[in-house]
LORO-511867 format. One record per residue (C-alpha): residue number from 1; residue in one letter; x, z, y. Coordinates in steps of 0.2 Angstrom, whole numbers. Each point is the difference from the previous one (the first is absolute). Example, Ala and Ser with C-alpha at 12.3 -4.5 7.8 and 13.67 -1.06 7.14 Angstrom:
<kedos>
+-----+------+-------+-------+-------+
| pos | code |    px |    pz |    py |
+-----+------+-------+-------+-------+
|   1 |    A |    62 |    39 |   -22 |
|   2 |    S |     6 |    -3 |    17 |
+-----+------+-------+-------+-------+
</kedos>
This chain:
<kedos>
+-----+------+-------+-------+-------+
| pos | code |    px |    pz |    py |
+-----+------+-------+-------+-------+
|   1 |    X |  1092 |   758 |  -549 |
|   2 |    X |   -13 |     6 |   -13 |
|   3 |    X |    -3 |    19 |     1 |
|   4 |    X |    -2 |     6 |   -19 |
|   5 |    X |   -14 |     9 |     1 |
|   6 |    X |    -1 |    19 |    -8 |
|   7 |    X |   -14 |    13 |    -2 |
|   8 |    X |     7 |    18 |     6 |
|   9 |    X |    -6 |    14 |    -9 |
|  10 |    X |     1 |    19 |    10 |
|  11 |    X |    12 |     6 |   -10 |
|  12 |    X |    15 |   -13 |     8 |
|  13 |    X |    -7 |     2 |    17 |
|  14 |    X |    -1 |    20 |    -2 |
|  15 |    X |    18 |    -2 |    -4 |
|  16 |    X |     7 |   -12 |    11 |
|  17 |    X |   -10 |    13 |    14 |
|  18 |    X |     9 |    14 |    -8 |
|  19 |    X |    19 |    -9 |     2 |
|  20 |    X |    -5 |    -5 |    18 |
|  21 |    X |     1 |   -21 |    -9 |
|  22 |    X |   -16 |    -6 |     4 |
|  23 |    X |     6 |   -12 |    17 |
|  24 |    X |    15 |    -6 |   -12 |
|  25 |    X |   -15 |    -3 |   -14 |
|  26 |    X |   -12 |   -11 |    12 |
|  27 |    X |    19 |    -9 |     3 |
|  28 |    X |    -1 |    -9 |   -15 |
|  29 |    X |    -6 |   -16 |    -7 |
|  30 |    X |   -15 |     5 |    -6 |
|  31 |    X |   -18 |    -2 |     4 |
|  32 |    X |    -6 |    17 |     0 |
|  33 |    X |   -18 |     4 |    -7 |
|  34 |    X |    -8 |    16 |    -6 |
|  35 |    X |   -18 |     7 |    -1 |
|  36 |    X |   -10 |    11 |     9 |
|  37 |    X |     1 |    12 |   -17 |
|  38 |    X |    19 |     1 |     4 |
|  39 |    X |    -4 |     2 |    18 |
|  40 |    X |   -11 |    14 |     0 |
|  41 |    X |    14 |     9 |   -12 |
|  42 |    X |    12 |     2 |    13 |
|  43 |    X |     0 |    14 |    13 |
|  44 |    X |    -5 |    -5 |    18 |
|  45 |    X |    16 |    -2 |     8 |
|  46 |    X |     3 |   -14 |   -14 |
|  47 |    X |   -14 |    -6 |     4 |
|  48 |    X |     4 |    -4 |    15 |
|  49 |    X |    13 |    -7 |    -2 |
|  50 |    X |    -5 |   -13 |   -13 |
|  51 |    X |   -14 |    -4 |    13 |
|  52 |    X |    14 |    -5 |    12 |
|  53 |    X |     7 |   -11 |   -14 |
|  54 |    X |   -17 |    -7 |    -4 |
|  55 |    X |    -6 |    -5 |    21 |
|  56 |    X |    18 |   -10 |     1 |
|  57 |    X |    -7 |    -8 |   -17 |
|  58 |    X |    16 |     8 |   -11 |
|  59 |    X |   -11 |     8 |   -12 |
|  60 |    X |   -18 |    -7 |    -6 |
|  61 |    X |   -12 |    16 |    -8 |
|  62 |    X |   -13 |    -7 |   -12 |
|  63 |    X |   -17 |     9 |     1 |
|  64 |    X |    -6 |    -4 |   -17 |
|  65 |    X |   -20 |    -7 |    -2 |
|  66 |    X |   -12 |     4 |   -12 |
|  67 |    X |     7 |   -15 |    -9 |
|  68 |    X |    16 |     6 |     0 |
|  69 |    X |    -5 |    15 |    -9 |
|  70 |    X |   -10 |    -9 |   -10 |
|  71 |    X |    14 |   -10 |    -6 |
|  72 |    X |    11 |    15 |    -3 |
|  73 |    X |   -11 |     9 |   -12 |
|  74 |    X |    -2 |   -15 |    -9 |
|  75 |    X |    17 |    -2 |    -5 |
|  76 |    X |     2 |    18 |    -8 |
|  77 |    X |    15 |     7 |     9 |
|  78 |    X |     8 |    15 |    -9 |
|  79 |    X |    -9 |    17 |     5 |
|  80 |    X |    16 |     6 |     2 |
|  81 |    X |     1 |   -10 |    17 |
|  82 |    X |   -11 |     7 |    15 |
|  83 |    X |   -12 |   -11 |    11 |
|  84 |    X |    15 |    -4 |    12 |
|  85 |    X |    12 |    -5 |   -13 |
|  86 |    X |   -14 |   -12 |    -8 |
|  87 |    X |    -2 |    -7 |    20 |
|  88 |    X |    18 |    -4 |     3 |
|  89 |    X |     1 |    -9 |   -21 |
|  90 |    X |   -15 |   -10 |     6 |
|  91 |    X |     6 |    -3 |    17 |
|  92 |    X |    17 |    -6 |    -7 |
|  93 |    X |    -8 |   -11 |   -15 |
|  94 |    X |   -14 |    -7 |    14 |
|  95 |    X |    15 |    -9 |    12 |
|  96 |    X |    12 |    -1 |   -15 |
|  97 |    X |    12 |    13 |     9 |
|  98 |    X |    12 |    13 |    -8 |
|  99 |    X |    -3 |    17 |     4 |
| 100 |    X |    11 |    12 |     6 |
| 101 |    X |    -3 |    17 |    -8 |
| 102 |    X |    11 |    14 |   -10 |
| 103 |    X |   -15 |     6 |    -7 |
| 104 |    X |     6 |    -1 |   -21 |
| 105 |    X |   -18 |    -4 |    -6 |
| 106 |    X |    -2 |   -14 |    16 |
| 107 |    X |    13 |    -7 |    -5 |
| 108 |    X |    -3 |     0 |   -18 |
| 109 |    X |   -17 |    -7 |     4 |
| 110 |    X |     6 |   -14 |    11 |
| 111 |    X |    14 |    -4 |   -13 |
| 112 |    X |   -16 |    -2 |   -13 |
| 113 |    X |    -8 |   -10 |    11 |
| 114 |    X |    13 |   -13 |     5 |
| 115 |    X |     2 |     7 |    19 |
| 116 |    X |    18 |    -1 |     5 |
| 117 |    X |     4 |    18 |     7 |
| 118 |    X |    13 |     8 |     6 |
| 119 |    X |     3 |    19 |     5 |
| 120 |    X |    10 |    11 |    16 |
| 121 |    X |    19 |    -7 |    -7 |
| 122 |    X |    -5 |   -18 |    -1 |
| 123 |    X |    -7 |     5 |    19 |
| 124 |    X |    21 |     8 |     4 |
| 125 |    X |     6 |   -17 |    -9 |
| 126 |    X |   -10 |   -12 |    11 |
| 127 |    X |     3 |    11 |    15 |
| 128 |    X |    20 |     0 |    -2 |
| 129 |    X |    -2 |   -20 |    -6 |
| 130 |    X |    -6 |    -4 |    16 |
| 131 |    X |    11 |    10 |    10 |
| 132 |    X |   -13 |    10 |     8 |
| 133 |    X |     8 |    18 |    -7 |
| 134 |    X |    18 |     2 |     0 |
| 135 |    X |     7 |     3 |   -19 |
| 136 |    X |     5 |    20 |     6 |
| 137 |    X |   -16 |     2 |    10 |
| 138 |    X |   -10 |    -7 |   -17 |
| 139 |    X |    10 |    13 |   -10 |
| 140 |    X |    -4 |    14 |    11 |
| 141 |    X |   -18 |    -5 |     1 |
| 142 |    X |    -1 |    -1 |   -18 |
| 143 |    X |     7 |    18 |    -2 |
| 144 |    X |   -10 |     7 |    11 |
| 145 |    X |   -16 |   -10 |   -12 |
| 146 |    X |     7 |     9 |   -13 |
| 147 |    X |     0 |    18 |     7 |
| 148 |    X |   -16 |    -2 |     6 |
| 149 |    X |    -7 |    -6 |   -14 |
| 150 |    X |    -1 |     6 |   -17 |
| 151 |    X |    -9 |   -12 |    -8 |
| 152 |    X |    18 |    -8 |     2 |
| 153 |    X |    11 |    12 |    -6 |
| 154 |    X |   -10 |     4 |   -16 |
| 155 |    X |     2 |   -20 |    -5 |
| 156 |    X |    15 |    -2 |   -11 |
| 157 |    X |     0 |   -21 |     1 |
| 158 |    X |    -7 |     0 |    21 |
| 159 |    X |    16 |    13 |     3 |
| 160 |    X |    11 |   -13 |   -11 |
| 161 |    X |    -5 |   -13 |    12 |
| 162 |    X |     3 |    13 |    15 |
| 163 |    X |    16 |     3 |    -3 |
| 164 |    X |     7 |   -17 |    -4 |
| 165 |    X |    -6 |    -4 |    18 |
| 166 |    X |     7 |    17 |     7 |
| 167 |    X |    18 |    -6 |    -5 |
| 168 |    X |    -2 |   -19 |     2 |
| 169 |    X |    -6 |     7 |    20 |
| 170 |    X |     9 |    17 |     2 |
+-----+------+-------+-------+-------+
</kedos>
C-alpha cells in the first residue's frame, strides 16, 4: 500500500497531544513528516514522544539546509506566516505532500500554492473511516477539542462542520 505522505504543522500535533490522539494519529495511512521548526515548537514531553515515532521510522523531521532556506525566501511567502510555517509549505511542495495544519493563513497559503491540505476534522474523518476511533469515542474527543480550544469555538464555519459530525457520531 502507498502511504500519502503529509507535512504536520505544531499546531495538529499540540492538539492531538492535548485530546490524548496522537497514538490513534500515527495509526493512519499516512507518511508522517514535519520539520525540525515544528519540532522545536512543542514542549519536551512532546518531544519525546515524536522522537519515539521518529526511531520506529513513523515520523520523518526535515532539518532544513542553507538551500532550503534559500529556496524559501525566494519564493516570497506571505509575512503573515512565521519561519515554521514557510518550512512545513516548503517541505510539503518539495515531496509533493498535503499538509496537515488548522493554521487559517497555512492553509490559505497552501490552497494558493496548489498543496492539498487538510486540517484536525479531516484528521476525526480518516480516524473513524478507518475504524481506528469508535464514532462515540470521536465525538467525545472532538468535544473535548473544542472546550480546550478556542480557536474552535470562535469559528462560525469549523463549529458547522463540528457539530454535523457530533450528531452523525453522538
Amino acid at each position: 500500500m502507498i502511504l500519502k505522505i503529509a507535512v504536520t504543522d505544531a499546531c495538529i500535533f499540540i492538539d492531538l497531544f492535548d485530546i490524548d490522539l496522537i497514538t490513534s494519529f500515527f495509526g493512519l495511512e499516512l507518511e508522517v513528516h514535519t520539520t525540525s521548526g515544528v519540532y522545536f515548537e512543542l514542549n519536551n514531553e512532546q518531544q519525546l514522544v515524536l522522537k519515539a515515532y521518529q526511531s520506529v521510522n513513523k515520523l520523518v523531521i526535515h532539518n532544513l539546509t542553507e538551500n532550503d532556506f534559500l529556496e524559501i525566501y525566494s519564493e516570497g511567502y506571505s509575512k503573515s506566516l512565521s519561519e515554521t510555517d514557510k518550512s512545513v509549505l516548503h517541505i510539503a511542495n518539495k515531496l509533493n505532500a498535503s499538509v496537515l495544519s488548522s493554521d487559517r493563513t497555512v492553509r490559505n497559503h497552501a490552497k494558493n500554492k496548489s498543496i492539498e491540505c487538510h486540517g484536525i476534522i479531516w484528521i476525526f474523518d480518516e480516524l473513524v473511516r478507518l475504524g481506528i476511533l469508535a464514532r462515540k469515542e470521536a465525538s467525545e474527543k472532538l468535544s473535548q477539542l473544542v472546550s480546550l480550544n478556542y480557536f474552535f469555538q470562535n469559528n462560525k464555519h469549523l463549529m458547522s462542520e463540528i457539530d454535523t459530525r457530533l450528531k452523525a457520531w453522538g
